[in-house]
C-alpha positions in Angstrom: -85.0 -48.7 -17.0 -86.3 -51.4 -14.2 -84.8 -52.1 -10.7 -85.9 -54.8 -8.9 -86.0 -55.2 -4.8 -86.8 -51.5 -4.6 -88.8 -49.9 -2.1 -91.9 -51.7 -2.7 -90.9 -54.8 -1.2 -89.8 -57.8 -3.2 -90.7 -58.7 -6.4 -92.2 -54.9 -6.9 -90.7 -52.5 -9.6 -90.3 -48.4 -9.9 -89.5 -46.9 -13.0 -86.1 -44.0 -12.8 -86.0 -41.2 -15.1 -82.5 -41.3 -16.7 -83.5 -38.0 -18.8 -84.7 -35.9 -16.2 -82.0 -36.4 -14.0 -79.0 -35.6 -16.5 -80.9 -32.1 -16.8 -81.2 -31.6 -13.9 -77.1 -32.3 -13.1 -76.9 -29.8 -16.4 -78.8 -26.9 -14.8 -76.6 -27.1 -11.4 -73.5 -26.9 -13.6 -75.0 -23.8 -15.4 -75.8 -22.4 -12.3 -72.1 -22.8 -10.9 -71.0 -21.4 -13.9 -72.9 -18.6 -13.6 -71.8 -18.2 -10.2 -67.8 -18.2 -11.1 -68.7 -15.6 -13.4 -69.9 -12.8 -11.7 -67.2 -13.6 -8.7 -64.8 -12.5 -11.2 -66.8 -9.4 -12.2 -66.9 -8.3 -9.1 -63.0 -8.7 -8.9 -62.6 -6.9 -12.0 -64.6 -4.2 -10.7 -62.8 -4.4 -7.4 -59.6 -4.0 -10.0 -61.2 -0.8 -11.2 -61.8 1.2 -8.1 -57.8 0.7 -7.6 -57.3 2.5 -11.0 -59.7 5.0 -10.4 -58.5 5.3 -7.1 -55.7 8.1 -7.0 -53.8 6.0 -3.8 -54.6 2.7 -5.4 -53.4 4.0 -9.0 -50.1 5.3 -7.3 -49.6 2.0 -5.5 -50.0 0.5 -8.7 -47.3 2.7 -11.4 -44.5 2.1 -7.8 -44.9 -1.4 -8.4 -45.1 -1.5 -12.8 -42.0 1.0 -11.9 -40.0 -1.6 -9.9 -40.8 -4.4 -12.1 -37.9 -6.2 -13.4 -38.5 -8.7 -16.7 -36.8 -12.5 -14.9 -33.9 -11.3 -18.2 -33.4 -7.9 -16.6 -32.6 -9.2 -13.2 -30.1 -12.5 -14.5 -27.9 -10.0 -16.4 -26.1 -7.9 -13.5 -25.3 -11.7 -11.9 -23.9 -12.8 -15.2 -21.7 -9.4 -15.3 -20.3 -9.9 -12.0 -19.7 -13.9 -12.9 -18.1 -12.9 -16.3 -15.5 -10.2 -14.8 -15.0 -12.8 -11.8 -13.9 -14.9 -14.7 -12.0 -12.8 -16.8 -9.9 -11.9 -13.2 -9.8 -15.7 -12.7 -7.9 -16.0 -15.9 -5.6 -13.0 -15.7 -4.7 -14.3 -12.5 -4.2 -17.8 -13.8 -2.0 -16.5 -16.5 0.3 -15.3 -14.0 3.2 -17.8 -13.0 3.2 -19.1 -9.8 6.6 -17.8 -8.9 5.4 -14.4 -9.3 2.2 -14.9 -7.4 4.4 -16.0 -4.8 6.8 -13.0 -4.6 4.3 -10.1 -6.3 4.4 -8.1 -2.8 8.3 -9.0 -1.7 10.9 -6.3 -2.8 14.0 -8.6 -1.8 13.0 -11.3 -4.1 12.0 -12.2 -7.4 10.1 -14.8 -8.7 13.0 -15.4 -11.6 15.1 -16.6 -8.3 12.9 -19.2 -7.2 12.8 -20.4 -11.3 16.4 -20.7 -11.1 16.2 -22.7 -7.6 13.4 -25.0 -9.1 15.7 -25.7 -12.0 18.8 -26.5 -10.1 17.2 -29.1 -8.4 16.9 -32.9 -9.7 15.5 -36.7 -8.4 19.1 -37.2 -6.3 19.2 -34.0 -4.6 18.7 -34.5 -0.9 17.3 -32.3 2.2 20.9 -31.8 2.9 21.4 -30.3 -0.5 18.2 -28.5 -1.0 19.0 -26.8 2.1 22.5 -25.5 1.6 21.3 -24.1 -2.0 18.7 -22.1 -0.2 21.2 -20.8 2.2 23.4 -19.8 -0.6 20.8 -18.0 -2.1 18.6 -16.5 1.0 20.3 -15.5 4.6 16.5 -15.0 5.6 15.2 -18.2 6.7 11.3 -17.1 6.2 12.3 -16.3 2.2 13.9 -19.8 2.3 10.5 -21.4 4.5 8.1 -19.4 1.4 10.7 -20.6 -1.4 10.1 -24.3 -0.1 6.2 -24.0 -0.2 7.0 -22.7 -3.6 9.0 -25.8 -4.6 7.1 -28.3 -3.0 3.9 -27.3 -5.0 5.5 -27.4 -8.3 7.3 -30.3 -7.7 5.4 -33.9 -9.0 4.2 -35.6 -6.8 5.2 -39.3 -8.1 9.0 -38.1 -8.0 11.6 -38.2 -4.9 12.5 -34.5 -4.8 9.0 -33.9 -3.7 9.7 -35.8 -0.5 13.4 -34.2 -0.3 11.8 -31.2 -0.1 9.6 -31.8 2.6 12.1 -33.2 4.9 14.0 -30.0 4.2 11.2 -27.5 5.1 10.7 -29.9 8.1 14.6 -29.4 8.9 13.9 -25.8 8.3 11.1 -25.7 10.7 13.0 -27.1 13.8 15.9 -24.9 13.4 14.3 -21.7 13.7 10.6 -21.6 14.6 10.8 -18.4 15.9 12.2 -16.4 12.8 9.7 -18.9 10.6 6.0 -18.5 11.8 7.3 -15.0 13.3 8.5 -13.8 9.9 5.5 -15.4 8.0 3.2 -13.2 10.6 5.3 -10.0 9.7 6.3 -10.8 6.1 4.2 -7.9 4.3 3.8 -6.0 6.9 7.6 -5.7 6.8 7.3 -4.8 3.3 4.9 -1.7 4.1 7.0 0.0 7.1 10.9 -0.6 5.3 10.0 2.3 3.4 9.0 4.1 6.7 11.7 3.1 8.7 14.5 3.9 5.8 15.9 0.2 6.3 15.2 -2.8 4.1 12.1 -5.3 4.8 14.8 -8.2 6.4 16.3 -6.2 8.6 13.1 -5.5 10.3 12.5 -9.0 10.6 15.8 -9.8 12.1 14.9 -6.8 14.7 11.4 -8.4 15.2 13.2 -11.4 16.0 15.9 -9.6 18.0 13.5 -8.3 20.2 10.9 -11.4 20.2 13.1 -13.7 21.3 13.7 -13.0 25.0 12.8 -10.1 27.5 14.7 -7.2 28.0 14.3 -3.6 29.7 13.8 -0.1 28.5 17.2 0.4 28.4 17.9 -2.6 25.7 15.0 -2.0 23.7 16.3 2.2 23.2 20.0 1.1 22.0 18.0 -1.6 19.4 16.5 1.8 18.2 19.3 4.4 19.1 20.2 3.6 14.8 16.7 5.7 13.7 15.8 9.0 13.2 12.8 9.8 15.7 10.6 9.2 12.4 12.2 6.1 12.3 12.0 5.0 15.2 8.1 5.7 15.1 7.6 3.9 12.1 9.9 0.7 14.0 8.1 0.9 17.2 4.6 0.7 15.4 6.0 -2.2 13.1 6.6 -3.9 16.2 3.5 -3.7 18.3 1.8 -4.6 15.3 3.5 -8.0 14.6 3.3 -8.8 17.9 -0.5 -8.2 18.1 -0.3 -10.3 15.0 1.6 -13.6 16.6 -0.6 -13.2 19.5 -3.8 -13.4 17.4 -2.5 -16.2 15.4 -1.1 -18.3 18.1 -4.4 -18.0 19.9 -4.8 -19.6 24.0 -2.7 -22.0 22.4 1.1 -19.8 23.0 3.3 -20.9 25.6 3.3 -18.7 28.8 6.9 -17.9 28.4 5.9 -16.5 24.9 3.1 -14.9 26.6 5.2 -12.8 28.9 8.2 -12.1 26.8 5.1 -10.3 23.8 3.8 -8.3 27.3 7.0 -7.3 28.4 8.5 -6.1 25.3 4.9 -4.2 24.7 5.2 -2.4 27.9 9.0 -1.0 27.2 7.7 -0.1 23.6 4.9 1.7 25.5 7.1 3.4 28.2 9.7 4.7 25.1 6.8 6.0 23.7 5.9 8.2 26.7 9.2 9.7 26.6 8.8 10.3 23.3 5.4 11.8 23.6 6.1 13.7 26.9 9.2 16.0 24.9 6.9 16.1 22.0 4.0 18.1 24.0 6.3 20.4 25.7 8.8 21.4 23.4 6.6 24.3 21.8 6.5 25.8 25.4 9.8 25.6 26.2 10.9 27.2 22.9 8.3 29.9 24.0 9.8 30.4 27.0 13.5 30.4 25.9 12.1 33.6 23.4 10.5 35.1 25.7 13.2 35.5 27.6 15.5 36.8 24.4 17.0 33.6 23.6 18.3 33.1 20.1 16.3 29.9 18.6 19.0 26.5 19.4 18.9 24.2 16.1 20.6 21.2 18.2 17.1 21.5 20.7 15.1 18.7 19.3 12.3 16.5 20.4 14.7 13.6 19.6 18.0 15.1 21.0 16.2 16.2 24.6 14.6 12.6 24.6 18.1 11.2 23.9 19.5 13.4 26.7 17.2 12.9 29.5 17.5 8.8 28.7 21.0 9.2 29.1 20.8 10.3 32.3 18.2 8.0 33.7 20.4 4.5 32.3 23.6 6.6 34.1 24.5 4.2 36.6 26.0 6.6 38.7 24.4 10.1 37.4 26.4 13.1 38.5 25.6 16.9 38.3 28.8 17.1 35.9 27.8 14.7 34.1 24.7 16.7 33.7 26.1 19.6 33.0 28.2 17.8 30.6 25.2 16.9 28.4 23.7 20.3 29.1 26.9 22.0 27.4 26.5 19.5 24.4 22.7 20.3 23.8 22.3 23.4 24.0 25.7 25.5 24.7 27.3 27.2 27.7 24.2 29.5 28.2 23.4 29.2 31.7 19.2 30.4 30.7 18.5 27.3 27.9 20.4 24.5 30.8 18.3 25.5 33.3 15.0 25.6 31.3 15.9 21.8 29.8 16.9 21.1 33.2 13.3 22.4 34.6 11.8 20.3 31.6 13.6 17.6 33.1 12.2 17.6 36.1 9.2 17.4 35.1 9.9 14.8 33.0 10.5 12.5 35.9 6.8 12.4 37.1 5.6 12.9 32.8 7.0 10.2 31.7 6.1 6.1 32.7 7.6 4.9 35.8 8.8 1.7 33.7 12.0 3.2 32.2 13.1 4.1 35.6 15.1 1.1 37.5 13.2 1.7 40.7 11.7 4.6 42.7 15.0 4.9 44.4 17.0 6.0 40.9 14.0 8.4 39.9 14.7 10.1 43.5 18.5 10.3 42.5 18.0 11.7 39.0 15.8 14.6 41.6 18.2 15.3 43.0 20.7 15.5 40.6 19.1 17.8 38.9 18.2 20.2 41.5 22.0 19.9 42.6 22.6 20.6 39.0 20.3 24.2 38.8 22.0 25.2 42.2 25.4 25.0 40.4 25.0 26.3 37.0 23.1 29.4 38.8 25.5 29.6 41.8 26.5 33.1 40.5 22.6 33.9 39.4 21.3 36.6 41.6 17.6 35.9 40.3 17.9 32.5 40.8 15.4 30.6 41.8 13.2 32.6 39.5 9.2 32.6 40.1 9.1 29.4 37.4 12.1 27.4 38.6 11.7 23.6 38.4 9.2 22.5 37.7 7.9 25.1 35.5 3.7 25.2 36.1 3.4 25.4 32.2 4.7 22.0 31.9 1.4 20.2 33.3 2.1 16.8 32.0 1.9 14.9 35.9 0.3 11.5 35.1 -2.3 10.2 37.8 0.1 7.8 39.2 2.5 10.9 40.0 0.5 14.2 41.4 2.0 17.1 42.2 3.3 17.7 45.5 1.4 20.1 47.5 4.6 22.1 47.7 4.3 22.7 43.8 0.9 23.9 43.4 0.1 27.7 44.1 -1.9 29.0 46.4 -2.0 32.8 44.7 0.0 34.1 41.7 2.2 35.6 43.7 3.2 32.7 45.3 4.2 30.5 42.8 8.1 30.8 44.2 9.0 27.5 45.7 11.2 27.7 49.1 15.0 27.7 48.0 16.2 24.2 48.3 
């Protein structure tokens, strides 16, 4: 092969080599080749220490060990999606009334059937209503009965709109007992037991006491119907739907709202300190009253002091006869068990919150209607006032916003008898 214009100037030639030059292309491949090859010996031999390695070879088994086949690692995912399914379905199989009432013990879903099938194309808001007040006196069982029958009913069809207007009806006649009774609904369900009363009537009390501010003295006669495990169970069925509303509702509730929810909180808390305060002490005043040969008094309860001692702070006008009234009916004529309960009492006064007390002013009349009250059942007590006498130093239950006088506390054991008042 010729080229002409080559190096030599014009119209000289040069001959090219075609053969010599494809071998010499084919030796630089080989050598490439070659190359490649012993690269990956060397890897393979790298491959080899590892196994003879004892680290390496350990390294090696932990990760054949944890080796999972791409078939091994779908099938756990296609359990969980196959029992996902088969739950899907059992819960698909279930009628919607039932899914609807499944946790409600006051109704059934065979009595929202019958409401769904009572109802026709001419019936109006009007109508619809008044059937669901025949049925239901709870108007949150008569809101969920609605969201019941306005998803079943078609949507192309009049009664779907009837029914809508009704909830809306519904809705602006009591708001309150609605979203408030939606918030509490189960929870009802899961304190009725509890409280001994059915789930409704704890809504209507939730309601009761929701719906404006009271005082201590209101919220106890609410409760004065319960046992003291009762009323436990009520109280915490309480604080718990209103910690409920107040989460749902959000920055968004209405200041008036807002302070009713804090108000009633704080009386549930200051009925609880009473509660609490006769709770902690009656163990040492039944020690006491046996120490000093006292027969053990049935009536003498953590519930039937607490019920005493309110009695006496609500008094309008407390009286040492009245006191020694209530005295008489707790626990007898004994003049020894009066003026321990009385001591209790005093106590009592600085134990329990300041909130279930009208003002300072009544807290320093029920002091001195009980001291007045020691000084006349032991008018005729030669060892009265005993080392002990109100208050009694084993009842330490002072609060930090109430310390002990300096009067109270002893400066030697021997001197742990107050002046005579």
């Amino acid at each position: 092969m010729t080229a002409s214009g080559g190096a030599g100037g014009l119209g000289s030639t040069q001959t090219v080599d075609v053969a010599r030059a494809q071998a010499a292309a084919a030796t630089q491949d080989a050598q490439e080749v070659i190359g490649s090859q012993e690269a990956s010996e060397a890897s393979m031999l790298k491959g080899c220490e590892d196994l003879i390695n004892p680290a390496a070879a350990t390294r090696i088994k932990k990760k054949e060990e944890k080796f999972e086949s791409l078939e091994a690692r779908r099938k756990p995912t296609a359990d969980k999606a196959e029992k996902k399914s088969e739950s899907t379905e059992e819960k698909g199989d279930t009628p919607l009334e039932d899914r609807f009432t499944e946790d409600l013990s006051e109704v059934s879903g065979e009595d929202f059937r019958g409401l769904k099938n009572s109802f026709d194309d001419d019936s109006s808001p009007g109508e619809i209503l008044d059937a669901l007040t025949s049925k239901f006196s709870d108007p949150t069982i008569k809101d969920l009965a609605l969201d019941y029958l306005i998803q079943t009913a078609p949507s192309d069809r009049k009664l779907k709109s009837a029914l809508i207007q009704a909830k809306h009806q519904l809705m602006s006649q009591n708001p309150q007992a609605i979203v408030g009774g939606r918030n509490v609904l189960l929870a009802s369900e899961t304190f009725a037991s509890r409280a001994n009363t059915s789930p409704s009537s704890l809504r209507s009390l939730y309601l009761q006491v929701t719906s404006s501010p009271s005082n201590c003295d209101n919220l106890r006669q609410m409760l004065a119907s319960y046992s003291p495990s009762e009323k436990t169970a009520v109280m915490e069925f309480l604080v718990n739907g209103m910690v409920a509303d107040l989460k749902s509702e959000g920055p968004s509730i209405p200041p008036a709202k807002l302070q009713v929810y804090m108000t009633e909180l704080s009386n549930l808390q200051a009925l609880h300190s009473v509660d609490s305060f006769f709770d902690r002490n009656i163990g040492n005043l039944e020690n006491s009253l046996k120490h000093e040969g006292h027969a053990p008094i049935p009536s003498l309860t953590t519930g039937n002091l607490t019920k005493t001692f309110l009695q006496l702070v609500e008094d309008k006008f407390p009286s040492s006869s009245k006191a020694q009234k209530a005295l008489s009916e707790l626990v007898g004529p004994d003049t020894g068990p009066q003026t321990e309960v009385l001591n209790l009492f005093f106590r009592a006064l600085n134990g329990c919150s300041p909130r279930i007390f009208s003002g300072a002013e009544k807290k320093q009349q029920l002091a001195s209607v009980i001291t007045n009250t020691l000084d006349a059942i032991n008018a005729d007590n030669e060892d009265y006032p005993k080392p002990g006498d109100f208050p009694r130093s084993s009842f330490s239950s002072t609060p930090p916003h109430a310390p002990v006088p300096q009067s109270e506390i002893p400066t030697s054991p021997t001197s742990t008898q107050p002046p005579p008042p």
